[in-house]
N, CA, C and O of each residue as an XYZ file, in Angstrom:
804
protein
N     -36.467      0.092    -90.139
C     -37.248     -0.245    -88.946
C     -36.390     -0.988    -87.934
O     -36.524     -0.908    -86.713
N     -35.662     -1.582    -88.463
C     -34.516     -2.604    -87.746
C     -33.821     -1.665    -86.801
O     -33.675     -1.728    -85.580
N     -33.364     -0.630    -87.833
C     -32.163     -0.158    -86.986
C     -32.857      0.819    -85.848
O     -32.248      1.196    -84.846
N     -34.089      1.138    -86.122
C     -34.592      1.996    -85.080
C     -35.008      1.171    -83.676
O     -34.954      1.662    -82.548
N     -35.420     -0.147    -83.992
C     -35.563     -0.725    -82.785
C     -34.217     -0.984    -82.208
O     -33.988     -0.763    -81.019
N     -32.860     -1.689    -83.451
C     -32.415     -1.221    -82.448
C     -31.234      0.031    -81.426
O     -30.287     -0.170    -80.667
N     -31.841      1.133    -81.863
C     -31.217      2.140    -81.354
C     -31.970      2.536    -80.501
O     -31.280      3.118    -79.664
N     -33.508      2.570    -80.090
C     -34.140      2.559    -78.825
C     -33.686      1.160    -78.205
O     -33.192      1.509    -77.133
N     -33.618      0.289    -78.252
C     -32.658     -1.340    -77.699
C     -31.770     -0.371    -76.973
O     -32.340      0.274    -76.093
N     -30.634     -0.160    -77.136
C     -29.455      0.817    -77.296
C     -29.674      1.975    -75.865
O     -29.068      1.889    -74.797
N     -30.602      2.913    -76.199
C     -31.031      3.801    -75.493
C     -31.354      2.914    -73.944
O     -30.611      2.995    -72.966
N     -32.440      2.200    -73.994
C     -33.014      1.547    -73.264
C     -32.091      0.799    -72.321
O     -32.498      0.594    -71.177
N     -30.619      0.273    -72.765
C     -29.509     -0.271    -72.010
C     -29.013      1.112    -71.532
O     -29.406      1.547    -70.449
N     -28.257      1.734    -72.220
C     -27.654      2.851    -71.407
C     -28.482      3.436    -69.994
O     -27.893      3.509    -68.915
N     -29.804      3.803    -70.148
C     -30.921      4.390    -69.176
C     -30.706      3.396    -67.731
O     -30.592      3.729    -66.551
N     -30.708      2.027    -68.404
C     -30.346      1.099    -67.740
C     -29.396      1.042    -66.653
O     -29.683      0.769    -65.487
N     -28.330      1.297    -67.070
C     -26.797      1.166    -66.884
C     -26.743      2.426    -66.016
O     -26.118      2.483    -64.957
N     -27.517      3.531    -66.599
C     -27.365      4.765    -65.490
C     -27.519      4.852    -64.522
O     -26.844      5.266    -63.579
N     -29.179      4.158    -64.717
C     -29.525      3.892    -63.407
C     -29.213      2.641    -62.436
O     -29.780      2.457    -61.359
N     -28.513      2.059    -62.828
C     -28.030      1.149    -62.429
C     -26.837      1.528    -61.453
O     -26.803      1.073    -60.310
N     -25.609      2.596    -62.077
C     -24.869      2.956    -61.539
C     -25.148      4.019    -60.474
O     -24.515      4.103    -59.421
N     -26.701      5.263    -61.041
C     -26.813      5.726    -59.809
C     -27.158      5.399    -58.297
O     -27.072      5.935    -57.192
N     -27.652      4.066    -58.943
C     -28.114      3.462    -57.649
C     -26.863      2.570    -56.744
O     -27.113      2.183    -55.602
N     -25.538      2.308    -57.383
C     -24.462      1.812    -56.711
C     -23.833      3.245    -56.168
O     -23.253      3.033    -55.103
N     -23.786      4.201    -56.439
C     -23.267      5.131    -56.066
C     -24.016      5.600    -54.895
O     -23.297      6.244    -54.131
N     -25.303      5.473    -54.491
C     -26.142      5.956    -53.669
C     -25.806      4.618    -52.503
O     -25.546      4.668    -51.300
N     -25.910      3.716    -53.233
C     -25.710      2.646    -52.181
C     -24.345      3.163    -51.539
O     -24.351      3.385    -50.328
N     -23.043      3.392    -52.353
C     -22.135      3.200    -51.442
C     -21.496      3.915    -50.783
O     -20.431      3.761    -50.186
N     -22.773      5.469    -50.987
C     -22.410      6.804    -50.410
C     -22.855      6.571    -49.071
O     -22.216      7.122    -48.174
N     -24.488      5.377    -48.576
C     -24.867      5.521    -47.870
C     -23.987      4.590    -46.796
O     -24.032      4.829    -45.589
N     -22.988      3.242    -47.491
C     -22.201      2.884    -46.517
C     -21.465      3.469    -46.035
O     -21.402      3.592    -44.812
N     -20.514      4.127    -47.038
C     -19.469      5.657    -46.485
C     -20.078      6.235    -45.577
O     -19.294      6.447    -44.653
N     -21.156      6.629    -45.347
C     -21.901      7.808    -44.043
C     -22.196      6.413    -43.161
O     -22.537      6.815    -42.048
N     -22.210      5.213    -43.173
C     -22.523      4.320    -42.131
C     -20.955      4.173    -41.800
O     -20.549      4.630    -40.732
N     -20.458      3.822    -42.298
C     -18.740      3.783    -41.820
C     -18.535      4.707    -41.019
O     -18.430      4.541    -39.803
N     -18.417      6.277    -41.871
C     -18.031      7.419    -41.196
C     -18.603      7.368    -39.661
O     -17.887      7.562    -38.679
N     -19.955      7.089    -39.609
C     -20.592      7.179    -37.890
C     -19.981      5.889    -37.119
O     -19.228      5.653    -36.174
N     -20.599      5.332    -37.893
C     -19.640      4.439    -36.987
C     -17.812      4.376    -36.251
O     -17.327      3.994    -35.186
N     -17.255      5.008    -37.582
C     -15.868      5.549    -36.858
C     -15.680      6.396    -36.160
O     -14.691      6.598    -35.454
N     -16.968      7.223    -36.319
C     -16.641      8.785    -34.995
C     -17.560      8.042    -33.647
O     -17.705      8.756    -32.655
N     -18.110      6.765    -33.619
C     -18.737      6.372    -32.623
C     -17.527      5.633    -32.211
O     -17.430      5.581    -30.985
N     -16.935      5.267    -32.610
C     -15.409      4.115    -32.018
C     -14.571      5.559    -31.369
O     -14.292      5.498    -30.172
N     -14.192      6.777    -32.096
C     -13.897      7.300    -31.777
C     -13.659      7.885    -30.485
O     -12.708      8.184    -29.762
N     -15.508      7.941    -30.499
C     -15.898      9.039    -28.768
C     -15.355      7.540    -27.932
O     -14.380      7.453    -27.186
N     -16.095      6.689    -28.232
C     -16.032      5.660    -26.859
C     -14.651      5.463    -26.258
O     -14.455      5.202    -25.071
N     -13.294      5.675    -27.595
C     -11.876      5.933    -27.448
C     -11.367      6.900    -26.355
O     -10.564      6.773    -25.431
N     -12.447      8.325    -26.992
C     -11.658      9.123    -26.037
C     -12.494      9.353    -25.394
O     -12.835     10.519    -25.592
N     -13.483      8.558    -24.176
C     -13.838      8.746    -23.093
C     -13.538      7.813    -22.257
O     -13.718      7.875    -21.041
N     -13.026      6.821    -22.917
C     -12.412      5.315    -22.213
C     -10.934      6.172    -21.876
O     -10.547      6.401    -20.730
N     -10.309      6.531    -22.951
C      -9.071      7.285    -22.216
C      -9.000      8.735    -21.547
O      -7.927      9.304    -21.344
N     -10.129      9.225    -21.255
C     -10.316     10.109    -20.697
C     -10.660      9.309    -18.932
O     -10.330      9.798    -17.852
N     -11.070      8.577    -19.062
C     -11.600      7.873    -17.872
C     -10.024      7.256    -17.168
O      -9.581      7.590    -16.069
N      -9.426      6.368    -18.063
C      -8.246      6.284    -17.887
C      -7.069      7.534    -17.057
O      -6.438      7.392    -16.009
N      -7.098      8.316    -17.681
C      -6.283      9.322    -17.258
C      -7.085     10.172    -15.723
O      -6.450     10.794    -14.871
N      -8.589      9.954    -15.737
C      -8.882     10.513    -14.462
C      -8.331      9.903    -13.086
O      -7.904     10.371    -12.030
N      -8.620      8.251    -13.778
C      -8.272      7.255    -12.594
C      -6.658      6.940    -12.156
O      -6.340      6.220    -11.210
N      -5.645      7.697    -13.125
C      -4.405      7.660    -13.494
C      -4.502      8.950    -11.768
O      -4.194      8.779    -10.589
N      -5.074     10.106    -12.538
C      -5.155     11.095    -11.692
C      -5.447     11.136    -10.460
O      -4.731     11.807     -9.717
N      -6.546     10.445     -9.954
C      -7.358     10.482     -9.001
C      -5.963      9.438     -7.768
O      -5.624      9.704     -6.614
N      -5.557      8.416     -8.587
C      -4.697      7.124     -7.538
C      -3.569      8.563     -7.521
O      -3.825      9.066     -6.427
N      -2.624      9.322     -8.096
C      -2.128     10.448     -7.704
C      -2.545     11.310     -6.667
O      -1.814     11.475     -5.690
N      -3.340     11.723     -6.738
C      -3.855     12.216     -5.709
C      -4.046     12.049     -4.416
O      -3.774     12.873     -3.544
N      -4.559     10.886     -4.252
C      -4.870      9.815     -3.216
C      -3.329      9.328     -2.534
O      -3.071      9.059     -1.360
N      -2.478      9.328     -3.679
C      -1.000      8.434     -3.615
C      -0.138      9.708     -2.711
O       0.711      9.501     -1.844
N      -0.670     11.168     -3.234
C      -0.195     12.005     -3.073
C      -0.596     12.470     -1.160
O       0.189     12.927     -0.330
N      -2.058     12.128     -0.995
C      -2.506     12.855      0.200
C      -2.058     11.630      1.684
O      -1.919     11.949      2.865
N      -1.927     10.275      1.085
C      -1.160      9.007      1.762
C       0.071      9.411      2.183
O       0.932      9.142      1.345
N       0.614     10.119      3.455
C       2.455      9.960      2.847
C       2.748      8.509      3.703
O       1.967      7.771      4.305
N       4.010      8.441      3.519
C       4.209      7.282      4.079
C       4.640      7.215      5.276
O       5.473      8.028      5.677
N       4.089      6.109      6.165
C       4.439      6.007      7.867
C       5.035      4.681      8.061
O       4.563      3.617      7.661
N       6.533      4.922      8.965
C       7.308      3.640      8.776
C       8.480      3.995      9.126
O       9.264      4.829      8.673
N       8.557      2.698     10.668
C      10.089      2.957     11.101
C      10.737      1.457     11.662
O      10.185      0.371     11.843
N      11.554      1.713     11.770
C      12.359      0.438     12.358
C      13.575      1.050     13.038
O      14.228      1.834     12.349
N      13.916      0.852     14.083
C      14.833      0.811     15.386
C      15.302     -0.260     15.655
O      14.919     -1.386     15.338
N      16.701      0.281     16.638
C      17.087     -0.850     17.486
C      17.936     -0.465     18.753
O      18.306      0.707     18.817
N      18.284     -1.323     19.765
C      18.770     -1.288     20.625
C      20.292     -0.773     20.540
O      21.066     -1.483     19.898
N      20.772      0.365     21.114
C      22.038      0.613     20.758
C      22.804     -0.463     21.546
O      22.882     -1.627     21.152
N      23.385      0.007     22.722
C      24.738     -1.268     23.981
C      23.551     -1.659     24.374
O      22.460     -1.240     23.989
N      23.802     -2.531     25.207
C      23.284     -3.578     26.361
C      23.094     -2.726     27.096
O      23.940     -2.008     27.629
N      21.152     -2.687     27.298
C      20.692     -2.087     29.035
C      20.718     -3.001     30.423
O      20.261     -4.099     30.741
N      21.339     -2.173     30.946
C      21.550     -3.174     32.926
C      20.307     -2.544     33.544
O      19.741     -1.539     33.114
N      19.975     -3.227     34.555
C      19.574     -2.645     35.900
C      17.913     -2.006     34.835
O      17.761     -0.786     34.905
N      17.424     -2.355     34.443
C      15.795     -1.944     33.871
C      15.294     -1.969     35.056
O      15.693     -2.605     36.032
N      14.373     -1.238     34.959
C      13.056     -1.520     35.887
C      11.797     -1.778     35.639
O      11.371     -1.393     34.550
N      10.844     -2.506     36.584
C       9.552     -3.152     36.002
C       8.526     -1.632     35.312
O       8.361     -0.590     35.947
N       7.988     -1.898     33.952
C       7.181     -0.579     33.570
C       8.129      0.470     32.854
O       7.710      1.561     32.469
N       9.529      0.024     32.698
C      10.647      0.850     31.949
C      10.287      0.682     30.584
O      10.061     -0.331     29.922
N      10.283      2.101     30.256
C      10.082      2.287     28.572
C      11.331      2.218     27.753
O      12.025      3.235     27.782
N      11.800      1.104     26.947
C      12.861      0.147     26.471
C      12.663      1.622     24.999
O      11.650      1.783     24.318
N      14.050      2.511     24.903
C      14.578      3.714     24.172
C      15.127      2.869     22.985
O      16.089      2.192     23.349
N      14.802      2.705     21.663
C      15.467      2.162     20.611
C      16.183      3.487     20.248
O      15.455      4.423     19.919
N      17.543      3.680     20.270
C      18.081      4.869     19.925
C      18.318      4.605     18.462
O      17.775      5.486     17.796
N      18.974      3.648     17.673
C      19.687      3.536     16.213
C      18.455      3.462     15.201
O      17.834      2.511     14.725
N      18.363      4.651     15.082
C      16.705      4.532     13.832
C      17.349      4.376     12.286
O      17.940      5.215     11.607
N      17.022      3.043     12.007
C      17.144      2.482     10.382
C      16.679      3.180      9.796
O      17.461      3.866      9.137
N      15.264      3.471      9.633
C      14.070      4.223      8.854
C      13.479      4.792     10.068
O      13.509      4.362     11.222
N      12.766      6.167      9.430
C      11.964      6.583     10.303
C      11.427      7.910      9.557
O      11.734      9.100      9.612
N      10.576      7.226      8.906
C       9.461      8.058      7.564
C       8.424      8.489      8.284
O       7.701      7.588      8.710
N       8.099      9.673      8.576
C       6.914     10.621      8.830
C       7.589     10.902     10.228
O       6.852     11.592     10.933
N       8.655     10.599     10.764
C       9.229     10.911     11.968
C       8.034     10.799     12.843
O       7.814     11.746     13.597
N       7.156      9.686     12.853
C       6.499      9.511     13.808
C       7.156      8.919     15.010
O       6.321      8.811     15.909
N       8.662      8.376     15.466
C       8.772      7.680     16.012
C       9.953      8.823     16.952
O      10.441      9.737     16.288
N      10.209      8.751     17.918
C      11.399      9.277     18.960
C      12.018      8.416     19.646
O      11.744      7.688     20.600
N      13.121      8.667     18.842
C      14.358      7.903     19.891
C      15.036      8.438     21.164
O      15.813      7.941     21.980
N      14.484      9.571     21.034
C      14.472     10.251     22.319
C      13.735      9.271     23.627
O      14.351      8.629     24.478
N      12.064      9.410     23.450
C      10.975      8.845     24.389
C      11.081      7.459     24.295
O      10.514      6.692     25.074
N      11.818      7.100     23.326
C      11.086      5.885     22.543
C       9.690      5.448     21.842
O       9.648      4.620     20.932
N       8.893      5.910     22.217
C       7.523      6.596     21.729
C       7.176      6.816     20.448
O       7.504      7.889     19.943
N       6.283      5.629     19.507
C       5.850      6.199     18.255
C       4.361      6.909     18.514
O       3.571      6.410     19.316
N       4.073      8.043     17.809
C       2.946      9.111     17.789
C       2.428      8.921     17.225
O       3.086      8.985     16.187
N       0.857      8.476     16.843
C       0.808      8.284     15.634
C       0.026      9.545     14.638
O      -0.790     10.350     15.088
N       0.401      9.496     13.488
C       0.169     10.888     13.131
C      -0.869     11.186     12.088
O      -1.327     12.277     11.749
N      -1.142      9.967     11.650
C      -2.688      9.742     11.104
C      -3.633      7.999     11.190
O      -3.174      6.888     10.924
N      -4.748      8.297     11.562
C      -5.391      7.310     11.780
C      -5.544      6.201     10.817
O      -5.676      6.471      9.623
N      -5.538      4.927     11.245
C      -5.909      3.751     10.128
C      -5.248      2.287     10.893
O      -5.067      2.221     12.109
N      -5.077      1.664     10.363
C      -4.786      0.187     10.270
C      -2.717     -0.110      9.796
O      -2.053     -0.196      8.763
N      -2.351     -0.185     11.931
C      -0.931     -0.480     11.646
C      -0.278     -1.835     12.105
O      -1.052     -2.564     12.725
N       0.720     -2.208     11.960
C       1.672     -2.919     12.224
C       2.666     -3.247     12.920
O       3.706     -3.099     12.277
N       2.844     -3.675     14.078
C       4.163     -3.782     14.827
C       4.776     -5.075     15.349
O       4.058     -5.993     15.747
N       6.270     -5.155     15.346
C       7.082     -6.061     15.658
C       7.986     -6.098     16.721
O       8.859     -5.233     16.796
N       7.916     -6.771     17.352
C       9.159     -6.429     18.089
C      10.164     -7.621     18.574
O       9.725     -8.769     18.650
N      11.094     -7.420     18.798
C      12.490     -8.228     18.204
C      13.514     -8.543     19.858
O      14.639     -8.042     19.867
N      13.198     -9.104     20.755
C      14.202     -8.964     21.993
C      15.361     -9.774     21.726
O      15.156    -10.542     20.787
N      16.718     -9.882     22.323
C      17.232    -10.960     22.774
C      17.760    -10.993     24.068
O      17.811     -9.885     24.603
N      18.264    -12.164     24.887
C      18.996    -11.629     25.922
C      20.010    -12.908     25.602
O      19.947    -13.655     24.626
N      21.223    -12.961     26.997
C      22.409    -13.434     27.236
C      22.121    -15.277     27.896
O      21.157    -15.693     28.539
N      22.966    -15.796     27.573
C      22.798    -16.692     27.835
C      22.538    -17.175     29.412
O      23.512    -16.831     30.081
N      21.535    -17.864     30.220
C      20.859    -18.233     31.413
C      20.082    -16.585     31.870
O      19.887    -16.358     33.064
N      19.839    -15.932     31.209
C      19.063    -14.867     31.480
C      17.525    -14.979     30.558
O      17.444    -15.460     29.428
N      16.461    -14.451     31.300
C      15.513    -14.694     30.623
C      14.503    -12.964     30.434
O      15.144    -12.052     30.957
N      13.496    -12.610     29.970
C      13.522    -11.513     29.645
C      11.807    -11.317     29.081
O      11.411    -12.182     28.300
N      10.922    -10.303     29.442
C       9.994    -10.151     29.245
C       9.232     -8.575     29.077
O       9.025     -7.718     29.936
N       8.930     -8.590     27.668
C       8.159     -7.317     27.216
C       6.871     -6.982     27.125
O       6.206     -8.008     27.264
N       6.059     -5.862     26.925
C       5.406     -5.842     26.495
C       4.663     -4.521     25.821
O       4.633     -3.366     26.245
N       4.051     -5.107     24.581
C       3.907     -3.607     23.785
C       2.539     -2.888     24.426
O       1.502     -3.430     24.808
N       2.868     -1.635     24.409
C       1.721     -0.961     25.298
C       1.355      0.169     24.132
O       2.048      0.763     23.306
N      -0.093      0.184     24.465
C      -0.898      1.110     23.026
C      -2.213      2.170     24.325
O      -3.273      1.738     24.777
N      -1.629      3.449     24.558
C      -2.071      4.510     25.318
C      -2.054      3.685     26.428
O      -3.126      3.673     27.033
N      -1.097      2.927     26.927
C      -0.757      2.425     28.063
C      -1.162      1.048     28.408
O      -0.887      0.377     29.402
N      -1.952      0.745     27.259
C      -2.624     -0.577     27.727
C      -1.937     -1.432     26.944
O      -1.611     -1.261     25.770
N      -1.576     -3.041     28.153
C      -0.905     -4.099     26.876
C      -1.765     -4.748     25.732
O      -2.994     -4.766     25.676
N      -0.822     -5.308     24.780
C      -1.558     -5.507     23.592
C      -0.627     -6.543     23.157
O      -0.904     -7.132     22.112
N       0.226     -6.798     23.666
C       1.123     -8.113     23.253
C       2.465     -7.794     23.855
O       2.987     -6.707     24.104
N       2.985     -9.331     24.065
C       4.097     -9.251     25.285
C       4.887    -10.464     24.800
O       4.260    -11.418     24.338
N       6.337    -10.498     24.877
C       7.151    -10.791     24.186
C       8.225    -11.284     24.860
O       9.135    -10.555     25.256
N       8.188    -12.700     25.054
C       9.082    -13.646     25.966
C      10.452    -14.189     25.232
O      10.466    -14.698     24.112
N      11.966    -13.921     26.342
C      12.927    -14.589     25.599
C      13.588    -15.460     26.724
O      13.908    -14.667     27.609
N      13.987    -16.924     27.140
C      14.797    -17.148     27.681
C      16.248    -17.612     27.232
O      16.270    -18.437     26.318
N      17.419    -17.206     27.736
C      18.350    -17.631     27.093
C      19.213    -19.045     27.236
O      19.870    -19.602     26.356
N      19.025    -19.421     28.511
C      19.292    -21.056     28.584
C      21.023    -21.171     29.053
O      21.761    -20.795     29.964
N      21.090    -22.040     27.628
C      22.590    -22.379     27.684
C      23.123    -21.127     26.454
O      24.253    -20.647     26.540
N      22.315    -20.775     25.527
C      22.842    -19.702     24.688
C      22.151    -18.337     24.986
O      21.280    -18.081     25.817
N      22.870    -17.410     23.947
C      21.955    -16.113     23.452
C      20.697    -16.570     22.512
O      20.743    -17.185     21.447
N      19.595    -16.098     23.207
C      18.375    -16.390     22.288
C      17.588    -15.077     21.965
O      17.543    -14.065     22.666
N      16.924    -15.316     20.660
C      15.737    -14.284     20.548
C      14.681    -14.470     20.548
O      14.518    -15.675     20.359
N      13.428    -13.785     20.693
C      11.834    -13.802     20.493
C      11.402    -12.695     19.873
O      11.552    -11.559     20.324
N      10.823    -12.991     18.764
C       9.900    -12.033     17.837
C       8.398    -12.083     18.015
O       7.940    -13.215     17.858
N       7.480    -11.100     18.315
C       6.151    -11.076     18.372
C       6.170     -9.845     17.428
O       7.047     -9.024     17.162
N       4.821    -10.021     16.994
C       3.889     -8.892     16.093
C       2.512     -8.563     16.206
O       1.784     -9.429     16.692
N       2.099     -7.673     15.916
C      -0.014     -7.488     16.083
C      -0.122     -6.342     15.232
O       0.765     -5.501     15.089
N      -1.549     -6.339     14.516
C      -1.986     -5.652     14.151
C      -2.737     -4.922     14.645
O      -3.750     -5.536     14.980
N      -2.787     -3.582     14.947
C      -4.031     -2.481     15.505
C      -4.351     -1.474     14.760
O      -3.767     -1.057     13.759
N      -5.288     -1.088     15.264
C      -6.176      0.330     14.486
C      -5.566      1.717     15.773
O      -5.544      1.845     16.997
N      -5.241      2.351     14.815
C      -4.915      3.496     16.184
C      -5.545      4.718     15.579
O      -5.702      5.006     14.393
N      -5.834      5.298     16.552
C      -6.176      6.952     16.324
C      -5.244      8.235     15.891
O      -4.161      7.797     16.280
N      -5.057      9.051     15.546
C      -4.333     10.171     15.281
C      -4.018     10.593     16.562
O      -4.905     11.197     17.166
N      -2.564     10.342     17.316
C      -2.083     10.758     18.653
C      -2.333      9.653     19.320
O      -2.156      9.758     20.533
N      -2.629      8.793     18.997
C      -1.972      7.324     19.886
C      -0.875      7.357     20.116
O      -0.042      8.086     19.576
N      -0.627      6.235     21.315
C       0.926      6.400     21.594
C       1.426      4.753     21.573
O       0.788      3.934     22.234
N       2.161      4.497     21.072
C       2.664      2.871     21.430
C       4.225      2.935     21.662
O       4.896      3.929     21.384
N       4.727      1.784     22.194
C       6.213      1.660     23.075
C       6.239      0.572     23.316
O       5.316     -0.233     23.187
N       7.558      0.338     23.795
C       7.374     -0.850     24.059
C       8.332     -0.912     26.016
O       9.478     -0.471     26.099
N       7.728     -1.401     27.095
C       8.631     -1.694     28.187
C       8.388     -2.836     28.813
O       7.528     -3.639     28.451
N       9.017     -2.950     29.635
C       9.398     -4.193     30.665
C       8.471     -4.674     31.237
O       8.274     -3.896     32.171
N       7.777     -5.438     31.293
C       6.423     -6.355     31.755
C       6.707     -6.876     33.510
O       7.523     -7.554     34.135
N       5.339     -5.988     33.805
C       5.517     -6.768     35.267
C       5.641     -8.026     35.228
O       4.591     -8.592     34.923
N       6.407     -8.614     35.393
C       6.422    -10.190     36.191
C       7.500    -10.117     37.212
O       8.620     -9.692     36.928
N       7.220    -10.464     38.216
C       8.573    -10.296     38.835
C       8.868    -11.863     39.197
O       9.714    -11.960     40.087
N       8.431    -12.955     38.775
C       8.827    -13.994     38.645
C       9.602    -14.357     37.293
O       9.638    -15.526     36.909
N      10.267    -13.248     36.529
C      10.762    -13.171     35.587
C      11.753    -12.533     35.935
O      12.733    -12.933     36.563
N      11.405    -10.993     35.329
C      11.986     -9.688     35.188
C      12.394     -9.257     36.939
O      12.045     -8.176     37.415
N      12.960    -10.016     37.518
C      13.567     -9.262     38.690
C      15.278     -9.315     38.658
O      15.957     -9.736     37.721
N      15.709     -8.835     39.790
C      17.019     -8.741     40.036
C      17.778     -7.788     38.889
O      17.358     -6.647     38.696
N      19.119     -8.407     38.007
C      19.467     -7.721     37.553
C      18.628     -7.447     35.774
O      19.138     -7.860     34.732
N      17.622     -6.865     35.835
C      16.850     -6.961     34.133
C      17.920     -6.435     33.345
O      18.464     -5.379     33.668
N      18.193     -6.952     32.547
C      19.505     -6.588     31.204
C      18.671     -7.221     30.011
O      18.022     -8.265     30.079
N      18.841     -6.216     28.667
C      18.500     -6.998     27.722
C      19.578     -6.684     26.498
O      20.057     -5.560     26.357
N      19.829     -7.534     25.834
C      21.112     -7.057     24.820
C      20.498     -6.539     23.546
O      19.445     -6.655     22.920
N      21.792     -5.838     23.445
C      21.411     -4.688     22.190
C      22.215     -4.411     20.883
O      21.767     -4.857     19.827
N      23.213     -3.801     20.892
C      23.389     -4.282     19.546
C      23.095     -4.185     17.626
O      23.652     -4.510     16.578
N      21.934     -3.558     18.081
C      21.363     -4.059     16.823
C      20.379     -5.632     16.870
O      19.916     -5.961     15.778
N      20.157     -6.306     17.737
C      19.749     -7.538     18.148
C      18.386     -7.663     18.756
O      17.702     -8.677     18.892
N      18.130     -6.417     19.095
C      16.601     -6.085     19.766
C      16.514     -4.638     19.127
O      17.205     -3.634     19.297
N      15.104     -4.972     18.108
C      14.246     -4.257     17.164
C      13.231     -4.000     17.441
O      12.495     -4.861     17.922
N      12.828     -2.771     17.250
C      11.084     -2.660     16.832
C      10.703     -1.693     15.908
O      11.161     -0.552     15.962
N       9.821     -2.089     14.978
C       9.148     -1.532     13.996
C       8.269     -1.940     13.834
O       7.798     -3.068     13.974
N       7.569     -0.090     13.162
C       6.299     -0.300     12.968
C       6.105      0.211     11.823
O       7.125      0.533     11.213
N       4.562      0.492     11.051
C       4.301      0.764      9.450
C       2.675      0.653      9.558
O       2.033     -0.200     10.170
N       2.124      1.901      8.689
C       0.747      2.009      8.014
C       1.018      1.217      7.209
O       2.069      1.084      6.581
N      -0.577      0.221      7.146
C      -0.948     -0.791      6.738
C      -2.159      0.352      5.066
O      -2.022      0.543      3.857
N      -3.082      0.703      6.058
C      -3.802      1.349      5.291
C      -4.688      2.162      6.475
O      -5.569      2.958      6.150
């Protein structure tokens, strides 16, 4: 009688133990399928985060691509004599001159697409000579650019920002004053009197 109780005892552990183990196995099949989703959910969010990545990689290409670049800088070759009031001041020695918006021919930058630009301009003159510019945008001034020279050679730098249209025209010449700019107008050159300009955006 002993030994039969305990060999159902016996039975009764193993049944136990089976089910015991089928139920760890079920448990840790069902974390495996919670893992698994969860790793193909890390997954997608991976490759749509770098899919997004590479559009925006693409898209600033594009954009980078349809932008070209506008941007020049000039300067005065010899020393001009004898100017006249309303004379359009010719930077012949072009440093840069990206999108060839600019002629050293006219002196004349064109502009060749619309937005938000930049310009400088750079005079000097001779010593007891004094000297007056001004930048003109489709003819109208927009900033004007005083140098006197004294006892030395001096310079004056002015700059402004404008919005121009596609076929604007800007330049830079000799400013009426004739309580200035009369008699003999000379301005030195050199390399010493600059102007440049550049898309901003």
């Amino acid at each position: 009688m002993g030994r039969i109780i305990q060999f159902i005892w016996s039975v009764m552990v193993m049944i136990a133990l089976v089910k015991s183990n089928e139920d760890f196995e079920y448990r840790l099949k069902q974390m495996e399928q919670k893992f698994a989703s969860q790793l193909q959910a890390v997954r997608e969010d991976a490759c749509s985060n770098s899919k997004g990545i590479s559009d925006n990689i693409r898209d600033r290409r594009v954009v980078n691509k349809e932008e070209p670049v506008i941007a020049f800088s000039t300067q005065l070759g010899p020393e001009k004599n004898n100017l006249g009031v309303h004379q359009t001041l010719i930077f012949e020695g072009n440093v840069m001159n990206e999108g060839s918006a600019y002629s050293n021919l006219t002196g004349v930058f064109t502009c060749p697409k619309a937005g938000m630009y930049y310009f400088s301009v750079t005079i000097m003159v001779r010593a007891h000579d004094e000297f007056e510019t001004e930048l003109v945008h489709n003819g109208r001034n927009i900033m004007v650019n005083y140098a006197a020279g004294e006892s030395q050679f001096k310079q004056a730098t002015n700059s402004v920002v404008i919005r121009l249209n596609e076929g604007d025209k800007v330049w830079v010449r000799i400013l009426e004053n004739l309580g200035i700019n009369n008699g003999n107008i000379r301005i030195y050159g050199g390399g010493w009197t600059t102007f440049t300009g550049f898309r901003i955006q």
